[in-house]
C-alpha positions in Angstrom: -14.0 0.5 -14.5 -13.6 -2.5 -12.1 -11.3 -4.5 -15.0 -8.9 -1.8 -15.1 -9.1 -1.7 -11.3 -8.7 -5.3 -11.3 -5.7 -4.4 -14.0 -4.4 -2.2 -11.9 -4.3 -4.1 -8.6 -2.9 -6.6 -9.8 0.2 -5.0 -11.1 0.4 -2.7 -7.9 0.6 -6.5 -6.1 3.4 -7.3 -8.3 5.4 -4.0 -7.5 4.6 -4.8 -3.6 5.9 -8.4 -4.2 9.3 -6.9 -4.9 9.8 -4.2 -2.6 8.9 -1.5 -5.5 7.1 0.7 -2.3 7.8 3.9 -3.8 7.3 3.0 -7.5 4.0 1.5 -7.1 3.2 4.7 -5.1 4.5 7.2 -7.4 2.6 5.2 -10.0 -0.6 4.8 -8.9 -1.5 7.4 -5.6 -3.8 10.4 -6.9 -2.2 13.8 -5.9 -4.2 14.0 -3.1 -4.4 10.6 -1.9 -5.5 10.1 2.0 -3.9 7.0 3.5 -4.8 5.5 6.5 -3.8 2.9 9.3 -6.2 1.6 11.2 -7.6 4.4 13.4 -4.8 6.8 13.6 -5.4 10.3 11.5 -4.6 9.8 7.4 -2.0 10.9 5.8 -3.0 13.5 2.8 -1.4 13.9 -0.2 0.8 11.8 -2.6 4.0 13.8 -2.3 3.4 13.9 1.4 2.9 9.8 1.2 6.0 9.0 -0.7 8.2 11.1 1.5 7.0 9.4 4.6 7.5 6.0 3.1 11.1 6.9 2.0 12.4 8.1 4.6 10.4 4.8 6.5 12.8 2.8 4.0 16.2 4.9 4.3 16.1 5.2 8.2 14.1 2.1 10.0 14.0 -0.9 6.7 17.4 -3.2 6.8 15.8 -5.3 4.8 12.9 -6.6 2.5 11.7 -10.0 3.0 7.7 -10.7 1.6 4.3 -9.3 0.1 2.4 -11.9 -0.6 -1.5 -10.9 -1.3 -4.3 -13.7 -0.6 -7.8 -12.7 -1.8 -8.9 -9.5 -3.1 -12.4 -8.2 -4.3 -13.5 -5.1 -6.4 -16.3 -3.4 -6.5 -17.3 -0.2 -8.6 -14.5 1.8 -7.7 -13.8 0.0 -4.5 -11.5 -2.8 -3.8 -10.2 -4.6 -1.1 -7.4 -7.4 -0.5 -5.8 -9.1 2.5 -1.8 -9.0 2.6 0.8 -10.5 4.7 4.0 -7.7 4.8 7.5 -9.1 6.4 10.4 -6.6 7.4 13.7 -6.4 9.1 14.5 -3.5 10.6 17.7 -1.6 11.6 16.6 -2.0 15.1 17.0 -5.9 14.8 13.4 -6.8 15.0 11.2 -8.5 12.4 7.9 -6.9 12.0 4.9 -9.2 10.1 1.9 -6.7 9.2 -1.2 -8.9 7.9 -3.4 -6.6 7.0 -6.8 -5.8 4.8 -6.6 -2.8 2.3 -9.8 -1.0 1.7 -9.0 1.5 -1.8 -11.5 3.6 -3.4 -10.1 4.5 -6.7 -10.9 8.3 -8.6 -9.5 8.9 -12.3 -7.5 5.6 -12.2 -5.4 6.3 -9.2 -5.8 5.2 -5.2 -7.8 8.2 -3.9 -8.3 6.8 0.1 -6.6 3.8 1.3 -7.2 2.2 4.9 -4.9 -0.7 5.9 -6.4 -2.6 8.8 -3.8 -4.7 11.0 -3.5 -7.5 12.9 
């Protein structure tokens, strides 16, 4: 289980590398997928999920400039990875998420995801 997580992640990194948001979403989010930021309430469900993040990308992203991923860890069916994410949006600002992903994985797909931010 934790190679083919490993597997997985990897290629999930590479989608995020490129801007493939929704691919890597519609890919690898389980139907009903609870994602996270920080504290704030989750967001359930995959087609809930890539909604939110398309219409994030159609209305607020001018343009995509990095994903680059530093370490990551997995663990049974956990795994966890620290990201730096860089933006432009419409509004003229640049916005630089680093964050740390916590994922536990069920059947092969992302099940809940956290993203902690700094």
């Amino acid at each position: 289980m934790e190679n083919q997580i490993e597997k997985d992640l990897k290629h999930i990194h590479s989608l995020l590398a490129k801007g493939a948001f929704i691919e890597a979403m519609e890919t690898y989010l389980h139907d009903d997928v609870e994602l996270r930021e920080a504290n704030a309430d989750p967001k359930i469900g995959k087609a809930f999920n890539v909604k939110f993040e398309d219409d994030f990308i159609k209305n607020d992203l001018k343009e995509f400039v990095g994903y680059e991923v530093g370490n990551y860890a997995v663990k049974g069916n956990h795994s966890y990875y620290d990201a730096v994410m860089t933006l432009k949006l419409n509004d003229g600002s640049t916005m630089v998420s680093e964050q740390m992903v916590a994922t536990e994985w069920k059947g092969g797909k992302i099940y809940r995801e956290r993203y902690y931010h700094a």
